[in-house]
mmCIF file of the N, C-alpha and C atoms, coordinates in Angstrom:
data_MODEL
# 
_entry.id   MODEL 
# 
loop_
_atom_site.group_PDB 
_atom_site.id 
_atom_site.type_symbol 
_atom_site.label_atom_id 
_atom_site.label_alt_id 
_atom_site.label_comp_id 
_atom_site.label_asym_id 
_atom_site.label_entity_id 
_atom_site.label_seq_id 
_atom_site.pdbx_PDB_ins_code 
_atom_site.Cartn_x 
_atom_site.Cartn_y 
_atom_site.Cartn_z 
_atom_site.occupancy 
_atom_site.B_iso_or_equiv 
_atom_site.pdbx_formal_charge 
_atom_site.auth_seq_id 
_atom_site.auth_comp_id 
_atom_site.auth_asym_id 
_atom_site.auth_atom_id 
_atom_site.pdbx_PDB_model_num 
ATOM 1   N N  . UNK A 1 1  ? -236.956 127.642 37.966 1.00 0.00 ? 1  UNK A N  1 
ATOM 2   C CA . UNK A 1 1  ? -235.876 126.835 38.501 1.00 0.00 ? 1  UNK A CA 1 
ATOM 3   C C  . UNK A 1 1  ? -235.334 127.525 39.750 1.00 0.00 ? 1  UNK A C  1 
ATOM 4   N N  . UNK A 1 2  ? -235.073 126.695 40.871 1.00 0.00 ? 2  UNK A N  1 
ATOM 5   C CA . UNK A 1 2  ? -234.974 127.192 41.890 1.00 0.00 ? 2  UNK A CA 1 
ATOM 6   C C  . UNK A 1 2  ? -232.981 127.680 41.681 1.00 0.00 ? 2  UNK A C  1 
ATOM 7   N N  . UNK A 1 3  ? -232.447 128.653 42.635 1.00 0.00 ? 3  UNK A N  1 
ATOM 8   C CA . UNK A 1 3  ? -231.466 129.000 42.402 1.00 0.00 ? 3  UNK A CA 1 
ATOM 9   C C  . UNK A 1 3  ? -230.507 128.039 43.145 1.00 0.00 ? 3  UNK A C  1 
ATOM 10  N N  . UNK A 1 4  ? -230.541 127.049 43.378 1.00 0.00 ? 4  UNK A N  1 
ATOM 11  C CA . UNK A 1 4  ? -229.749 126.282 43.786 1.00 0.00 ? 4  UNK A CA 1 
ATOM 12  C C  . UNK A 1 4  ? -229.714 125.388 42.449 1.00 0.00 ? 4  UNK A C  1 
ATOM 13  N N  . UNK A 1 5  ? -230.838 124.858 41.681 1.00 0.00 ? 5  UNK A N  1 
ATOM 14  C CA . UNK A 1 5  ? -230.548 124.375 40.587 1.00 0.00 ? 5  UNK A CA 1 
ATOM 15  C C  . UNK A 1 5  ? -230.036 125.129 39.456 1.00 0.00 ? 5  UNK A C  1 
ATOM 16  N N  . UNK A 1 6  ? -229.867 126.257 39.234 1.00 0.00 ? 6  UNK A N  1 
ATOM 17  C CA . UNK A 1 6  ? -229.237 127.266 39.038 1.00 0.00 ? 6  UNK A CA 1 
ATOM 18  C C  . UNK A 1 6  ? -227.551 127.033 39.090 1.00 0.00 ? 6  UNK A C  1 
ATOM 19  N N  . UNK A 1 7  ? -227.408 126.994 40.101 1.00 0.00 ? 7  UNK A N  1 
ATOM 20  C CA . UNK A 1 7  ? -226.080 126.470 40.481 1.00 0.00 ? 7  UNK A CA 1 
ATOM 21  C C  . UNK A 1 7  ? -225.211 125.423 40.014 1.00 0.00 ? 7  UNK A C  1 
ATOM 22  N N  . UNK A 1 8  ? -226.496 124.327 40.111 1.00 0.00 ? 8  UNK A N  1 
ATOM 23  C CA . UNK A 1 8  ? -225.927 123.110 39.148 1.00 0.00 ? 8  UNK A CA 1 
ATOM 24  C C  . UNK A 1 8  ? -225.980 123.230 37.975 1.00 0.00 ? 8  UNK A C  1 
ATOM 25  N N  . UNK A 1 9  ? -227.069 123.426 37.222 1.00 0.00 ? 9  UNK A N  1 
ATOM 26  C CA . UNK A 1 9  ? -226.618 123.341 35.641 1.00 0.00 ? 9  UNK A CA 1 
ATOM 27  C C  . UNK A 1 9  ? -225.736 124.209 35.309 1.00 0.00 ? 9  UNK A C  1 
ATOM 28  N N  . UNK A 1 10 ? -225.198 125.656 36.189 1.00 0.00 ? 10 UNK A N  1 
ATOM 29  C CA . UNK A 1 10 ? -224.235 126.459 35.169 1.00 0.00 ? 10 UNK A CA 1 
ATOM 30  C C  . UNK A 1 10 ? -223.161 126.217 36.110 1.00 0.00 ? 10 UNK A C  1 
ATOM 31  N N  . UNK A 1 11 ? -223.183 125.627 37.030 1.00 0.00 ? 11 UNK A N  1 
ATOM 32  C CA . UNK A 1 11 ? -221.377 125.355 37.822 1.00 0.00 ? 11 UNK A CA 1 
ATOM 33  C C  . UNK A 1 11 ? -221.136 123.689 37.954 1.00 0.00 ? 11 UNK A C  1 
ATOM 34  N N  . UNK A 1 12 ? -222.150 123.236 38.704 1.00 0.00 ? 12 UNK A N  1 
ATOM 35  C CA . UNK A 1 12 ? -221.674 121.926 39.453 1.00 0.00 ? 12 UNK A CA 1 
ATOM 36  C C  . UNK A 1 12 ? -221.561 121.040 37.604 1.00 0.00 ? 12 UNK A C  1 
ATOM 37  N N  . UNK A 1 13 ? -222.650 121.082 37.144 1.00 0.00 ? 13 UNK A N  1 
ATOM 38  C CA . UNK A 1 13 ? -222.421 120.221 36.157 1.00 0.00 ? 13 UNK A CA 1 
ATOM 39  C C  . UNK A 1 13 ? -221.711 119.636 35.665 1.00 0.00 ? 13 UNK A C  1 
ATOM 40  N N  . UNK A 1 14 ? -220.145 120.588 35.205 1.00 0.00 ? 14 UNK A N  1 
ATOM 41  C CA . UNK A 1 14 ? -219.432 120.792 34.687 1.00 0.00 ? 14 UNK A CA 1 
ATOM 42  C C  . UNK A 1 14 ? -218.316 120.278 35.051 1.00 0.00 ? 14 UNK A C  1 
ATOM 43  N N  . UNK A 1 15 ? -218.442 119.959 36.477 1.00 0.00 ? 15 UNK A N  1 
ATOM 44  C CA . UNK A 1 15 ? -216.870 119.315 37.410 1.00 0.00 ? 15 UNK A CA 1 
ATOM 45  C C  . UNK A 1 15 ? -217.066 118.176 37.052 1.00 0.00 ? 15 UNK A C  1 
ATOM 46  N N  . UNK A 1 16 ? -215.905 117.713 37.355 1.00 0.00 ? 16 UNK A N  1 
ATOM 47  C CA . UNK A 1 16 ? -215.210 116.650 36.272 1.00 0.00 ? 16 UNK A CA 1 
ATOM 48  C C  . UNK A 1 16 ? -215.539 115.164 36.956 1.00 0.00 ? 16 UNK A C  1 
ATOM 49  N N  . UNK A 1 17 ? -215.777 114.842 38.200 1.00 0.00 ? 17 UNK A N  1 
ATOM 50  C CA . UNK A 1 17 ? -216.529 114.135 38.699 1.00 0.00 ? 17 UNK A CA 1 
ATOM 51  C C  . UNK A 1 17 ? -218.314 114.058 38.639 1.00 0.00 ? 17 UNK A C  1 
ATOM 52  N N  . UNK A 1 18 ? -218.696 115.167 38.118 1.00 0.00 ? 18 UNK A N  1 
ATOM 53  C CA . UNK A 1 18 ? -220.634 114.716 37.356 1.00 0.00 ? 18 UNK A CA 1 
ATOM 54  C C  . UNK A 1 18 ? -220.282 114.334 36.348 1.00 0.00 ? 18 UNK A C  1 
ATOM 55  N N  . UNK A 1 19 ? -219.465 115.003 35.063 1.00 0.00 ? 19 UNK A N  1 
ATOM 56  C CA . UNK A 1 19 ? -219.608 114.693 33.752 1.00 0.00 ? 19 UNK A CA 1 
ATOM 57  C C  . UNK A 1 19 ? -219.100 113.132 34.028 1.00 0.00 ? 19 UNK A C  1 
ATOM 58  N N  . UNK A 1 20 ? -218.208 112.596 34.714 1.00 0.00 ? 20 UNK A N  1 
ATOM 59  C CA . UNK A 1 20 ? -218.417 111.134 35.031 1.00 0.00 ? 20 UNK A CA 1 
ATOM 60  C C  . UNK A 1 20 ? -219.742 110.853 35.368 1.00 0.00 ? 20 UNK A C  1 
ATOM 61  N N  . UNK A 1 21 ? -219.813 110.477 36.467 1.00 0.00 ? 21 UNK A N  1 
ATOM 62  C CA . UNK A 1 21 ? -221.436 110.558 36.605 1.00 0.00 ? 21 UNK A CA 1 
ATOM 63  C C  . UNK A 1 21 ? -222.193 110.013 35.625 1.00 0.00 ? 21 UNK A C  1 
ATOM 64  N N  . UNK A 1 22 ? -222.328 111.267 34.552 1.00 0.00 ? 22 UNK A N  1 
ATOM 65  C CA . UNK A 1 22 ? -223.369 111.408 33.615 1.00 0.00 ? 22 UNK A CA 1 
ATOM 66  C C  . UNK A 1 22 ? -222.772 110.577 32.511 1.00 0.00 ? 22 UNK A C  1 
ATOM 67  N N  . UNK A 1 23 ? -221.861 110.060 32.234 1.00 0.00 ? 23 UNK A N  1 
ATOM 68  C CA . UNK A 1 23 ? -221.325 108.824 31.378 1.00 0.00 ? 23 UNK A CA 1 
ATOM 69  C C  . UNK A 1 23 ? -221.636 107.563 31.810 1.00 0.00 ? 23 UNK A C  1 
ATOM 70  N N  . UNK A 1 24 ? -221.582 107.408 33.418 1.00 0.00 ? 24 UNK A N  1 
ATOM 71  C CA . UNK A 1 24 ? -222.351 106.318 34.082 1.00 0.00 ? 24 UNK A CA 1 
ATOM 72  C C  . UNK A 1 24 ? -223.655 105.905 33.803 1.00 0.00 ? 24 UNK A C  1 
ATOM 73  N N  . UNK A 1 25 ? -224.357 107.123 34.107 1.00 0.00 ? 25 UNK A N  1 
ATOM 74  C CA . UNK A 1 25 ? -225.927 107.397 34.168 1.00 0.00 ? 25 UNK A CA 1 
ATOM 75  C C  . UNK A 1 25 ? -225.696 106.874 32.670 1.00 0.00 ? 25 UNK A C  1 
ATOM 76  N N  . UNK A 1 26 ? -225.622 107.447 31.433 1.00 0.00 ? 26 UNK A N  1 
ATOM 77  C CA . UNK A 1 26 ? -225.999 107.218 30.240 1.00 0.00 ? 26 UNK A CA 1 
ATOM 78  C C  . UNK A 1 26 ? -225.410 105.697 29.463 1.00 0.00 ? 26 UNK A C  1 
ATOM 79  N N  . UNK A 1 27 ? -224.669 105.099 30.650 1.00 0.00 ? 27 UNK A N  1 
ATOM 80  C CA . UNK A 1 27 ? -223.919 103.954 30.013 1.00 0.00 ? 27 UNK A CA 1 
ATOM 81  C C  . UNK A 1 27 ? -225.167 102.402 30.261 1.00 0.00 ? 27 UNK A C  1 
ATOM 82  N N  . UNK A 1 28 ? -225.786 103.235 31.867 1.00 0.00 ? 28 UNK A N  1 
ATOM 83  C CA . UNK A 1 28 ? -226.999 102.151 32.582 1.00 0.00 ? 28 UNK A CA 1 
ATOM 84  C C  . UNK A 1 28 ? -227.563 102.711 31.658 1.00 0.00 ? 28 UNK A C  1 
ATOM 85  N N  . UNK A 1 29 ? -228.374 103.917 31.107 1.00 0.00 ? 29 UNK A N  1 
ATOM 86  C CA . UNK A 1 29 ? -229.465 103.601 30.639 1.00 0.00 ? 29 UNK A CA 1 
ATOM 87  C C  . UNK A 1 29 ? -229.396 102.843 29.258 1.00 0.00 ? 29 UNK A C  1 
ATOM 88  N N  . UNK A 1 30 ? -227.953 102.837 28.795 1.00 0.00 ? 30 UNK A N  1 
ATOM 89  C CA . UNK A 1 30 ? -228.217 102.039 27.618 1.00 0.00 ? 30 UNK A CA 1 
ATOM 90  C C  . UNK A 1 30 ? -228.212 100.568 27.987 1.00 0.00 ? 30 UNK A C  1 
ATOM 91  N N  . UNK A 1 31 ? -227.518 100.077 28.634 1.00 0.00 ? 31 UNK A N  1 
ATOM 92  C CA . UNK A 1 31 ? -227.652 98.320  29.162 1.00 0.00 ? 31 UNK A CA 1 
ATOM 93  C C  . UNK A 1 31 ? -229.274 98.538  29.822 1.00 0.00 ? 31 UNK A C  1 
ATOM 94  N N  . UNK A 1 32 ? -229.729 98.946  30.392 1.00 0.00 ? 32 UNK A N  1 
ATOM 95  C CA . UNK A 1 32 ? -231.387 99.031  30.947 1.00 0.00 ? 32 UNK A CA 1 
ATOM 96  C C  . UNK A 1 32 ? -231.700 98.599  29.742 1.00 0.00 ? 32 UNK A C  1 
ATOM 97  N N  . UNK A 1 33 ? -231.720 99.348  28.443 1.00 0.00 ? 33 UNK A N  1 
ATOM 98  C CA . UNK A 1 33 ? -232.907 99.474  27.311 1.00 0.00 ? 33 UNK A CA 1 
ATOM 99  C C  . UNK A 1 33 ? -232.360 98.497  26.210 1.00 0.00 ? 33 UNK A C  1 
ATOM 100 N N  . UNK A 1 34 ? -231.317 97.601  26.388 1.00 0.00 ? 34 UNK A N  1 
ATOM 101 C CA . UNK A 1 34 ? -230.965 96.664  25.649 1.00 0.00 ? 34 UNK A CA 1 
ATOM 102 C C  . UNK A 1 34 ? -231.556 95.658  25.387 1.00 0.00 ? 34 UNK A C  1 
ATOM 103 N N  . UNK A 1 35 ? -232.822 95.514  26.143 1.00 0.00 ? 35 UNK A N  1 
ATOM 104 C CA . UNK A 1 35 ? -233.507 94.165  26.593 1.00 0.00 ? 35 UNK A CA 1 
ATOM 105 C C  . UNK A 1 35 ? -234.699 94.502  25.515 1.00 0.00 ? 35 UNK A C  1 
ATOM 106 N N  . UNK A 1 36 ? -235.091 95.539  25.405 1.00 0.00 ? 36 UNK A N  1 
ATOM 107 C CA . UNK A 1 36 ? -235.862 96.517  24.576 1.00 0.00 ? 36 UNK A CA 1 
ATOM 108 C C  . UNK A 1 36 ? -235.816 96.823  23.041 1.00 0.00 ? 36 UNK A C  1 
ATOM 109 N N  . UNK A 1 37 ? -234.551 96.391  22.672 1.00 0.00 ? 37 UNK A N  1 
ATOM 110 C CA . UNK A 1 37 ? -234.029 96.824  21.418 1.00 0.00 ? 37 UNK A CA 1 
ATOM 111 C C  . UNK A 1 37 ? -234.815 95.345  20.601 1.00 0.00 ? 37 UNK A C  1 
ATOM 112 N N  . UNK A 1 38 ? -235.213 95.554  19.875 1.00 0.00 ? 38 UNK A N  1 
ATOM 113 C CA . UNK A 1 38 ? -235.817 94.938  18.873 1.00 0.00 ? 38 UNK A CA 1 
ATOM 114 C C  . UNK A 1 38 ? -237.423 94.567  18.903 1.00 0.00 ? 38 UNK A C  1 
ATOM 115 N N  . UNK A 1 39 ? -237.722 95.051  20.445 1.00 0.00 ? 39 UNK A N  1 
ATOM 116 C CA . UNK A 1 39 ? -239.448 94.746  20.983 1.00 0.00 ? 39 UNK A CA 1 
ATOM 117 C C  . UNK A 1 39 ? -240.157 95.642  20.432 1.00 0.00 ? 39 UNK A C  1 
ATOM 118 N N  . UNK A 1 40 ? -239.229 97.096  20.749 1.00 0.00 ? 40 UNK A N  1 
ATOM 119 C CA . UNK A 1 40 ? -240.006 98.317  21.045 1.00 0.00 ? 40 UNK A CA 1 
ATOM 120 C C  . UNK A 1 40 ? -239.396 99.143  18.904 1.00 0.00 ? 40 UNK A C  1 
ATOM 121 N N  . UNK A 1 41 ? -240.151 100.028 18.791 1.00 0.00 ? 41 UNK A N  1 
ATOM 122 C CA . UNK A 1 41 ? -240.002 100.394 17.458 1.00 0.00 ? 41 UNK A CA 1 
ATOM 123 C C  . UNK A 1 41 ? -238.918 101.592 17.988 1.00 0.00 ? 41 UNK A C  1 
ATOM 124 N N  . UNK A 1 42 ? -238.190 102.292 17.065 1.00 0.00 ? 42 UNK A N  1 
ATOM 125 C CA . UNK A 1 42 ? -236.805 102.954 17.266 1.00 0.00 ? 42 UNK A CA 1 
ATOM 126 C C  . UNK A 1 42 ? -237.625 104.513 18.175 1.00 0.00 ? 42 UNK A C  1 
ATOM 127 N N  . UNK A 1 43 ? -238.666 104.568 17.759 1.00 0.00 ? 43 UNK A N  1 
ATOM 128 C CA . UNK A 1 43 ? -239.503 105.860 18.552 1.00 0.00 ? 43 UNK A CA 1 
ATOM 129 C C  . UNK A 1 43 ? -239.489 105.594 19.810 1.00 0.00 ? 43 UNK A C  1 
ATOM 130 N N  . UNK A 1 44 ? -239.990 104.866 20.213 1.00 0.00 ? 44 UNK A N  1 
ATOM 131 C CA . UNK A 1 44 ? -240.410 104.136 21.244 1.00 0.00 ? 44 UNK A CA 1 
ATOM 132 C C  . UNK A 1 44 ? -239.466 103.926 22.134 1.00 0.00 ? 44 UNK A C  1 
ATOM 133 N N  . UNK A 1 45 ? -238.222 103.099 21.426 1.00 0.00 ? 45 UNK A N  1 
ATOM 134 C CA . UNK A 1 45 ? -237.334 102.775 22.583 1.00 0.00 ? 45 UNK A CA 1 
ATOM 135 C C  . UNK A 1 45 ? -236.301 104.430 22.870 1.00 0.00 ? 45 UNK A C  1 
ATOM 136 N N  . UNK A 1 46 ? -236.010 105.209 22.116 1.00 0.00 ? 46 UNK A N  1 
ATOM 137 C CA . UNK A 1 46 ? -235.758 106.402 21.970 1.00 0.00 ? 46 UNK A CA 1 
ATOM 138 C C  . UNK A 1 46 ? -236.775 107.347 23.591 1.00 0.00 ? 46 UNK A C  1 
ATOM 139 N N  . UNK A 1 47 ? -238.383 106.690 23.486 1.00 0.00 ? 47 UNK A N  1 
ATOM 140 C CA . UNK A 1 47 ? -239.515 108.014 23.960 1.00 0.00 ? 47 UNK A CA 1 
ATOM 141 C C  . UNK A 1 47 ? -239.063 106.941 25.794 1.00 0.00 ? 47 UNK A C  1 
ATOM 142 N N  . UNK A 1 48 ? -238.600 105.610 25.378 1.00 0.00 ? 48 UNK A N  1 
ATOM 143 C CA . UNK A 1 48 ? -238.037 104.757 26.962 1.00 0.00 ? 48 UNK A CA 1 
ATOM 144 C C  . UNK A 1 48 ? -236.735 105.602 27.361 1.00 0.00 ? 48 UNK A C  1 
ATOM 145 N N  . UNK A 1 49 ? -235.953 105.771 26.882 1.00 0.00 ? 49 UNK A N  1 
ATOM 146 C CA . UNK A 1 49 ? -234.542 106.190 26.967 1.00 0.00 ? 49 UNK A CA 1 
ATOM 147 C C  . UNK A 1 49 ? -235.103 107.405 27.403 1.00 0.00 ? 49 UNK A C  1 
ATOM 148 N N  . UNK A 1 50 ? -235.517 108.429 27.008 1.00 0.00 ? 50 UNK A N  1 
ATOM 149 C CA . UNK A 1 50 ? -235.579 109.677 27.269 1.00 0.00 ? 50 UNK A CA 1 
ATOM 150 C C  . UNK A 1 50 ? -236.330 109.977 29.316 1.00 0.00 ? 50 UNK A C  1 
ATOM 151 N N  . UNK A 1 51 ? -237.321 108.748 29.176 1.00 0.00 ? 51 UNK A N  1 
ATOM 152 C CA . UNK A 1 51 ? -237.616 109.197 30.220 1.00 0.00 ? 51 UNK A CA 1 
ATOM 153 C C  . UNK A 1 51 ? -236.816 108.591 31.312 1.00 0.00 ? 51 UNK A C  1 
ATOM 154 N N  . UNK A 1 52 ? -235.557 107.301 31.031 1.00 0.00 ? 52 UNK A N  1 
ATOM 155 C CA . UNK A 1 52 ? -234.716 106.953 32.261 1.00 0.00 ? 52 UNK A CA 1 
ATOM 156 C C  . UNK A 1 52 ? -234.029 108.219 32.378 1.00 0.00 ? 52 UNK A C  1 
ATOM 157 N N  . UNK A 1 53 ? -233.537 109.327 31.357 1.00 0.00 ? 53 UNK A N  1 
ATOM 158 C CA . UNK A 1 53 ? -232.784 110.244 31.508 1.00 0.00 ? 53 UNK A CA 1 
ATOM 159 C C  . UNK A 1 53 ? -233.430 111.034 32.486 1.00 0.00 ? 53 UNK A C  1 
ATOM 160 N N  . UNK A 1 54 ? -234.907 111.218 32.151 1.00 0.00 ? 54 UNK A N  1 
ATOM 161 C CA . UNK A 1 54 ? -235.347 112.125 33.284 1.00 0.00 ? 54 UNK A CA 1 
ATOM 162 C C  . UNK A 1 54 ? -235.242 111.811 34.944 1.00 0.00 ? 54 UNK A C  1 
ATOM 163 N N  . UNK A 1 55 ? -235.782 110.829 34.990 1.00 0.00 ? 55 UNK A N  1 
ATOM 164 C CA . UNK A 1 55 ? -235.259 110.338 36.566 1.00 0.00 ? 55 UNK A CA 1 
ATOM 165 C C  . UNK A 1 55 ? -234.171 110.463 36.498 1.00 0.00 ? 55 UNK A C  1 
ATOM 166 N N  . UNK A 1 56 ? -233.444 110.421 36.241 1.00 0.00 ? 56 UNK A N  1 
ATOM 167 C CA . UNK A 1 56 ? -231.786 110.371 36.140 1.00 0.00 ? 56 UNK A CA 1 
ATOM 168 C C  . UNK A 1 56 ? -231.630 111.956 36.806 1.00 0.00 ? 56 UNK A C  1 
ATOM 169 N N  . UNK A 1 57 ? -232.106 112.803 35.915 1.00 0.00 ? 57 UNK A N  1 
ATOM 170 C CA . UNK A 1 57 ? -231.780 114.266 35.847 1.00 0.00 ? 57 UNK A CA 1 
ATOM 171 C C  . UNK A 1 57 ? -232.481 114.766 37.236 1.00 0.00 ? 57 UNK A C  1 
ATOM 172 N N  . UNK A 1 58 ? -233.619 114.457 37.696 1.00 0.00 ? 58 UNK A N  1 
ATOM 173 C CA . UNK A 1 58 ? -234.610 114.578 38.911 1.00 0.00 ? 58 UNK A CA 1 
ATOM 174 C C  . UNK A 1 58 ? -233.904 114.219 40.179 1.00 0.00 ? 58 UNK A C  1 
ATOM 175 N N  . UNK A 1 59 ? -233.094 113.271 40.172 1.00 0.00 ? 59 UNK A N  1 
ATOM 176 C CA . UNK A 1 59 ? -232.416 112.384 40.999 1.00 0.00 ? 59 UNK A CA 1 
ATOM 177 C C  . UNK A 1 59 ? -231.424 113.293 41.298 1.00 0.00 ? 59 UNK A C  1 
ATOM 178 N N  . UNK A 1 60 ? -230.390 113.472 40.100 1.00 0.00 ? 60 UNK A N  1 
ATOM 179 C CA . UNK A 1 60 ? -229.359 114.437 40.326 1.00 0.00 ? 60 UNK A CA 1 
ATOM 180 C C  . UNK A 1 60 ? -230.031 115.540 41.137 1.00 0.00 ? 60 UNK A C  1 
ATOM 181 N N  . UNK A 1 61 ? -230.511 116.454 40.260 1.00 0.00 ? 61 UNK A N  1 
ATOM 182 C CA . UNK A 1 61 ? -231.243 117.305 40.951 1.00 0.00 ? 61 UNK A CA 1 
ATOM 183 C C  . UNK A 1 61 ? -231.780 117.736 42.778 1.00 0.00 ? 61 UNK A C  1 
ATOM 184 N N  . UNK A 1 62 ? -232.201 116.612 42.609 1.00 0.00 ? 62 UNK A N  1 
ATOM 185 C CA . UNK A 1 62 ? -232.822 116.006 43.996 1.00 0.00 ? 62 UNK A CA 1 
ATOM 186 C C  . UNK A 1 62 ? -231.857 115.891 44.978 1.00 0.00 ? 62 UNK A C  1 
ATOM 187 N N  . UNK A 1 63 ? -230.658 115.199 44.451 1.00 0.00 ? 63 UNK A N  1 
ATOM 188 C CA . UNK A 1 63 ? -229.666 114.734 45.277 1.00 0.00 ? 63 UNK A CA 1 
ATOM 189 C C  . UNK A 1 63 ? -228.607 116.334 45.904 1.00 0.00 ? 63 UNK A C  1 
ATOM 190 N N  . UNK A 1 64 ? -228.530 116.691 44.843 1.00 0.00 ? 64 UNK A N  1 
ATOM 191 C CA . UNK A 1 64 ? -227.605 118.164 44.996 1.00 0.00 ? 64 UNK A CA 1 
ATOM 192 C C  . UNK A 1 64 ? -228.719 118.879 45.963 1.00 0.00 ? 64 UNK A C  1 
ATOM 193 N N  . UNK A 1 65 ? -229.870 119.413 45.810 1.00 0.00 ? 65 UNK A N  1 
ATOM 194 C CA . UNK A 1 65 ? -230.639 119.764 46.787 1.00 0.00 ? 65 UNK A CA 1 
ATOM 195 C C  . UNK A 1 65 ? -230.783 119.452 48.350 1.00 0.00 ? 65 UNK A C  1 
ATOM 196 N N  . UNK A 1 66 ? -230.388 118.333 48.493 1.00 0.00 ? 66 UNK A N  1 
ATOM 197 C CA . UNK A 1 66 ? -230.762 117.695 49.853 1.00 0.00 ? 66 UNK A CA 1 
ATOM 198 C C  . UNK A 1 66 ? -228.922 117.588 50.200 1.00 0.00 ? 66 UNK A C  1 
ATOM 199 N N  . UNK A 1 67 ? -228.319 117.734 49.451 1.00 0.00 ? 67 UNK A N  1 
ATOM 200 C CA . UNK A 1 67 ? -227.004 117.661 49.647 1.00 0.00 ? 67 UNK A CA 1 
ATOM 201 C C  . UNK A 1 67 ? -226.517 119.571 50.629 1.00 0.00 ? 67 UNK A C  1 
ATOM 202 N N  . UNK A 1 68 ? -226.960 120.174 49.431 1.00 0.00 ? 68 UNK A N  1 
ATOM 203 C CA . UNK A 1 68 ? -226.867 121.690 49.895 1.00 0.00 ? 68 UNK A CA 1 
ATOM 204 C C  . UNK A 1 68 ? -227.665 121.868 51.125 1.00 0.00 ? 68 UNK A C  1 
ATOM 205 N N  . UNK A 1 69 ? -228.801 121.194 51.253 1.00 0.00 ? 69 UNK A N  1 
ATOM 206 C CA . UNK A 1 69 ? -229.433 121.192 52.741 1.00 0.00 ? 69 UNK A CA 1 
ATOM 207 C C  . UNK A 1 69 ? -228.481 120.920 53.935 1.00 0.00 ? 69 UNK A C  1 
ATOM 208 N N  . UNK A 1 70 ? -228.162 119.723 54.115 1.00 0.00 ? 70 UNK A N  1 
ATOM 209 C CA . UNK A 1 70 ? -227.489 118.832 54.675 1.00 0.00 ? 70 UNK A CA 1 
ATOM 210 C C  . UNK A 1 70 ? -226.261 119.888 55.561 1.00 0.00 ? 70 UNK A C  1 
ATOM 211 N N  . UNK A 1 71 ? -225.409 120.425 54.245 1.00 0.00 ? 71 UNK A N  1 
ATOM 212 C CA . UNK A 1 71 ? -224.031 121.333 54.194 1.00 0.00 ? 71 UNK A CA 1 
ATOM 213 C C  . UNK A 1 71 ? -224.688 122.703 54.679 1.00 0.00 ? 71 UNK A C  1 
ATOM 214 N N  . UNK A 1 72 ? -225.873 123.140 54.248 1.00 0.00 ? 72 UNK A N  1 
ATOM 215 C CA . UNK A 1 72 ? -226.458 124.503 55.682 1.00 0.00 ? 72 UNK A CA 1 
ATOM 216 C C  . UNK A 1 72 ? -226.429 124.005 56.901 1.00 0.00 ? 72 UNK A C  1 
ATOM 217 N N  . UNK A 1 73 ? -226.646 122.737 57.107 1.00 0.00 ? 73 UNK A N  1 
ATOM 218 C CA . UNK A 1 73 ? -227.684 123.152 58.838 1.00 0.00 ? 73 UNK A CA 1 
ATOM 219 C C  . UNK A 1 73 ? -226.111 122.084 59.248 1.00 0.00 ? 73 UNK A C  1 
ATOM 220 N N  . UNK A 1 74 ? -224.921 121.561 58.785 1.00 0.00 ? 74 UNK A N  1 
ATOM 221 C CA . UNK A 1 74 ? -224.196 121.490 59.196 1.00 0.00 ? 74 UNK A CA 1 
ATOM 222 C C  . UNK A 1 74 ? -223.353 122.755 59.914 1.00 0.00 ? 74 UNK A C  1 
ATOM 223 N N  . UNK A 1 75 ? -222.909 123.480 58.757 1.00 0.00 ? 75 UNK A N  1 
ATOM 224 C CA . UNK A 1 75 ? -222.153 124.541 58.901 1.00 0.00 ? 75 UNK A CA 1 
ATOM 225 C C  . UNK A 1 75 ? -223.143 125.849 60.278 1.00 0.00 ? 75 UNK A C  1 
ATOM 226 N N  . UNK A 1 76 ? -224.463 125.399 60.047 1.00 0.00 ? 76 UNK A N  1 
ATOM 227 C CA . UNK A 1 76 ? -225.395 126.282 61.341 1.00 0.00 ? 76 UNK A CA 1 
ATOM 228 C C  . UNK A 1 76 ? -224.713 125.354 62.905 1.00 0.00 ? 76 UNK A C  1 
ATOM 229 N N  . UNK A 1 77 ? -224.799 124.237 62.573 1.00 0.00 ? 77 UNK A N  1 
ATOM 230 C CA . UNK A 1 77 ? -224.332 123.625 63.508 1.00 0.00 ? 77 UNK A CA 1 
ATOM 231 C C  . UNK A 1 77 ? -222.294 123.999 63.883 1.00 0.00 ? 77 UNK A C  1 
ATOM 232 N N  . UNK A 1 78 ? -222.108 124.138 63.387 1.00 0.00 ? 78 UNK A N  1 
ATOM 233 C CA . UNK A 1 78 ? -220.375 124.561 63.705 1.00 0.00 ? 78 UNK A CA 1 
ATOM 234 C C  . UNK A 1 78 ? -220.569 125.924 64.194 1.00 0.00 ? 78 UNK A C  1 
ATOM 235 N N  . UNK A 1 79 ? -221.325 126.569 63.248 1.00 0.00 ? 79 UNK A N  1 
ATOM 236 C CA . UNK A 1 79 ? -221.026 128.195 64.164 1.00 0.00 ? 79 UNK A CA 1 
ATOM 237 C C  . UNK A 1 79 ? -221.776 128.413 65.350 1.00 0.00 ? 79 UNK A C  1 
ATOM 238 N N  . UNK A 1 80 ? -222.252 127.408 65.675 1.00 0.00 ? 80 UNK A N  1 
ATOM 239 C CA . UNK A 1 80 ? -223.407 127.798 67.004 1.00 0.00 ? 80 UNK A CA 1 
ATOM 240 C C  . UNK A 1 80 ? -221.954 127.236 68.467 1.00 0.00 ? 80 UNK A C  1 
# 
């Protein structure tokens, strides 16, 4: 894990605007998989759910990364 993701799971996570977030994220993936509920067997819709979480988590991930990018070559840009 790179040390910027590092960062997020043991600091950013935790602020009180992700753990929103992540009530969001987990509120879509349950309306997503509602359509699902009675097609798919309880494994199944469980092994669906798990992987919207992952994009979910990749995304975050992803997003904080390119975010911390963004906030370097800004701040390179102010001190120059």
């Amino acid at each position: 894990m790179s040390e910027l993701l590092k960062i997020y799971e043991n600091v950013v996570r935790y602020e009180k605007e992700v753990v929103h977030m992540e009530e969001r994220v987990t509120e879509e993936v349950i309306q997503l998989s509602k359509p699902f509920k009675g097609k798919l067997s309880v494994d199944e819709l469980e092994i669906l759910q798990d992987a919207m979480f992952s994009v979910a988590l990749t995304s975050q991930h992803e997003g904080f990364k390119l975010g911390m990018k963004y906030l370097a070559k800004l701040l390179a840009e102010c001190l120059v």
